[in-house]
C-alpha positions in Angstrom: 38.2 -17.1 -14.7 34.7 -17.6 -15.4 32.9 -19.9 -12.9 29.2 -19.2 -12.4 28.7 -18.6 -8.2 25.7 -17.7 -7.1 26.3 -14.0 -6.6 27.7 -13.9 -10.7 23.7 -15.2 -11.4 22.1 -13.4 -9.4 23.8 -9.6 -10.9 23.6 -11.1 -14.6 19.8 -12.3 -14.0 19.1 -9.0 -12.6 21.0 -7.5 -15.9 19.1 -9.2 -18.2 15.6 -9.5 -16.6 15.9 -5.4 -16.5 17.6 -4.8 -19.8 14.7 -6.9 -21.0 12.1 -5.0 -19.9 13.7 -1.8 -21.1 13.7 -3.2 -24.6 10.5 -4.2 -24.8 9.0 -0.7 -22.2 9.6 2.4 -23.6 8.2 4.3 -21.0 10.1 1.7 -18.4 13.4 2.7 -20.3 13.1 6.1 -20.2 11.7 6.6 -16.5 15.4 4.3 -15.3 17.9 5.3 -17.6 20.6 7.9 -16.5 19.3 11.4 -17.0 21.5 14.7 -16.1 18.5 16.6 -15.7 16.0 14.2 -14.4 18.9 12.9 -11.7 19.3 16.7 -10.7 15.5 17.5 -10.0 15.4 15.1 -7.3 15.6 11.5 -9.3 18.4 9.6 -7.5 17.1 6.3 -8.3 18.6 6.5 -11.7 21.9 6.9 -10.7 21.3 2.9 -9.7 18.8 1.7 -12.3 20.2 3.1 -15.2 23.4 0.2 -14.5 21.1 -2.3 -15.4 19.2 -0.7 -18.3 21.4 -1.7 -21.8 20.9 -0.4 -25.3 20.3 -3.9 -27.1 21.1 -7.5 -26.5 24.3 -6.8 -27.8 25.8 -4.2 -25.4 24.3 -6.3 -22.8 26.2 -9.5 -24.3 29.4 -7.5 -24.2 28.9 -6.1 -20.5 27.8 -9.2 -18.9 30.6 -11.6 -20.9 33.3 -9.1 -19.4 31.6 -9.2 -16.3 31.8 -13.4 -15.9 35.1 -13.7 -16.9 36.3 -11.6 -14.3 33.9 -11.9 -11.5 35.3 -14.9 -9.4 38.8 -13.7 -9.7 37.5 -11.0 -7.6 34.9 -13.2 -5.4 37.9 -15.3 -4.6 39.3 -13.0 -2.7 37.3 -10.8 -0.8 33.9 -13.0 -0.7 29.9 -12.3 -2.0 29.6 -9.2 0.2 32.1 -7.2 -0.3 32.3 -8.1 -4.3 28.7 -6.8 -4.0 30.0 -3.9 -2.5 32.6 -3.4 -5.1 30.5 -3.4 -7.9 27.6 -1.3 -6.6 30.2 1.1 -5.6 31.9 1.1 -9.0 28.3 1.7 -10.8 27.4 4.7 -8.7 30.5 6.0 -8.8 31.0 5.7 -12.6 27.2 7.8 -13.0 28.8 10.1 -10.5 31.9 10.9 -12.2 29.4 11.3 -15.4 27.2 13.2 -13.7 30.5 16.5 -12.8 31.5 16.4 -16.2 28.2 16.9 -17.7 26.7 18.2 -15.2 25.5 21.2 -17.4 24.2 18.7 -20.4 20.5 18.1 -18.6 20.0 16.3 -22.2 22.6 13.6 -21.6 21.4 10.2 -21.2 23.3 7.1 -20.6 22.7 3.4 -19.7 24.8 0.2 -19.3 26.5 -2.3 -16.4 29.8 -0.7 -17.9 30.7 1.3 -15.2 30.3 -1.6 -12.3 31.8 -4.4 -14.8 35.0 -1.9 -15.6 35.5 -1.9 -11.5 35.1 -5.9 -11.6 37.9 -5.8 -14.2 40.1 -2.6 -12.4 39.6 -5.0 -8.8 40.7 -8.2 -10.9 43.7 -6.7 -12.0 44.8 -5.3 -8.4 44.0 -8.7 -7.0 45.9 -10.3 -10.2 48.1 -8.3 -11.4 50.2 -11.6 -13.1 47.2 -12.6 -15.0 46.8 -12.4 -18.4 43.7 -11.2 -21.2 43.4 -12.2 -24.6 42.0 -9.8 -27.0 40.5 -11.4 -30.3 42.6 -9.0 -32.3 46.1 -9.1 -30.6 47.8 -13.0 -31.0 49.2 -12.9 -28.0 48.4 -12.7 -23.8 48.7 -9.1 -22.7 49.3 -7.8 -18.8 46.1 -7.7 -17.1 47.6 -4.2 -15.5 49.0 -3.1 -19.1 45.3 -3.4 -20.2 44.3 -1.8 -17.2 46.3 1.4 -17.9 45.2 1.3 -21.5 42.2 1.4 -21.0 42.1 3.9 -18.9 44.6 6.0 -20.7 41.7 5.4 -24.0 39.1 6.5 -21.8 40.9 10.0 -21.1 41.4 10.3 -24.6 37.5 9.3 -25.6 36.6 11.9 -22.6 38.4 14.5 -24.2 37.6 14.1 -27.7 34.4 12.3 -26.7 35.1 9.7 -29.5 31.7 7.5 -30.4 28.8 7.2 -28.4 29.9 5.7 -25.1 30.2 6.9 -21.4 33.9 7.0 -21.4 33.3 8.7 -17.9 31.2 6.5 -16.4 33.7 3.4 -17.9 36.9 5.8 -15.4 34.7 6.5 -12.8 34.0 2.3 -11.9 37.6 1.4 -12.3 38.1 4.4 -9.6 35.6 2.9 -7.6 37.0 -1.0 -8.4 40.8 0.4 -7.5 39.6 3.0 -4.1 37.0 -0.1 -2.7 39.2 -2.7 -3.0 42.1 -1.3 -1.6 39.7 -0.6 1.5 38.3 -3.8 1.9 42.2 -5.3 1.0 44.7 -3.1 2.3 47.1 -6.1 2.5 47.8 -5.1 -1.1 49.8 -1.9 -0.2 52.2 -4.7 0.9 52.1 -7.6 -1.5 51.7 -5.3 -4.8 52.6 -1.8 -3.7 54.3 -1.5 -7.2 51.3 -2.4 -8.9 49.1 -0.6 -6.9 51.3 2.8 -7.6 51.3 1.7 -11.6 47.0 1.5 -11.7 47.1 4.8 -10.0 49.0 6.6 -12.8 46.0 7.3 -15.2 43.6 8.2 -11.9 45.8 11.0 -11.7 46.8 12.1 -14.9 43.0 12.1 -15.1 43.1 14.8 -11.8 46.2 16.8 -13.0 44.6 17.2 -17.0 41.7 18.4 -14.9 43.2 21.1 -12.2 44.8 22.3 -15.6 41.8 23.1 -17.8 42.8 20.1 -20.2 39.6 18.1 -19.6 
């Protein structure tokens, strides 16, 4: 994990040259940023702009360090386009899955690479499900796909309760993308890692069945 290709530049230069000029542009900030209501009169562009838009230089530190570690894990196996693919998919559909559930909130805003770098992470772990993360808190290695469900399993929680002042949606709605895109573009997995592939699915849908039942 963690080599610098060319495509890894490219997506954290674009990160930061943006994120820059959002902290420095109000008006920049605020005409890109993800907007329920401005997105539903007719401003699509957001749903693509606002993934490179961050808060400060730290959420942007956090987003793009997660997004290194894990990138060539993923570029190692399906190549520049298709990780490209991956993670624009994962962005648009994390502002997508934001944009149903608050879909009546034309006040909600929201920014951040979260949603592309959480499908990265989600296509990481289907590609490698033996590898293991280090958190600075926990001593030891956990399961790249333990981590995966946890997370996931949090972010239904944070959804629910909406617990601090982070798109927990958006966060669901890449690893759905990461987990659906790179099944497509790797389909060989249903073979090699059915198991794993049935075990990342799990919180996908318990997030569908809390959903049909009014729970979320």
């Amino acid at each position: 994990m963690g080599n610098l290709s060319l495509v890894t530049v490219i997506i954290i230069a674009a990160n930061v040259l943006v994120s820059y000029k959002g902290f420095g542009d109000y008006g920049f900030f605020e005409r890109y940023k993800f907007n329920v209501g401005s997105v539903r009169r007719g401003e699509q562009i957001r749903m693509f702009s606002s993934g490179f838009l961050h808060v400060d230089t730290t959420h942007l530190l956090f987003n793009m360090l997660t997004f290194y570690f894990f990138a060539d894990v993923v570029l190692s196996y399906v190549g520049n386009l298709n990780f490209v693919i991956i993670y624009i998919a994962s962005l648009i559909l994390g502002n997508l899955l934001s944009l149903y559930f608050h879909k009546d909130e034309y006040h909600y805003s929201a920014v951040g690479a979260s949603g592309a770098v959480t499908g990265i992470l989600y296509a990481a772990i289907l590609l490698e499900p033996g590898m293991s993360l280090y958190m600075f808190f926990i001593p030891v290695p956990i399961p790249a796909y333990i981590f995966g469900i946890g997370y996931l399993l949090y972010s239904i929680y944070g959804m629910k309760r909406r617990v601090g002042n982070i798109g927990h949606d958006a966060h669901f709605g890449g690893a759905i993308g990461g987990y659906v895109v790179t099944l497509i573009l790797a389909p060989w997995l249903f073979q090699t890692n059915l198991l794993m592939v049935g075990l990342l699915a799990v919180p996908i849908l318990i997030l569908f069945v809390m959903h049909k039942a009014g729970k979320l």
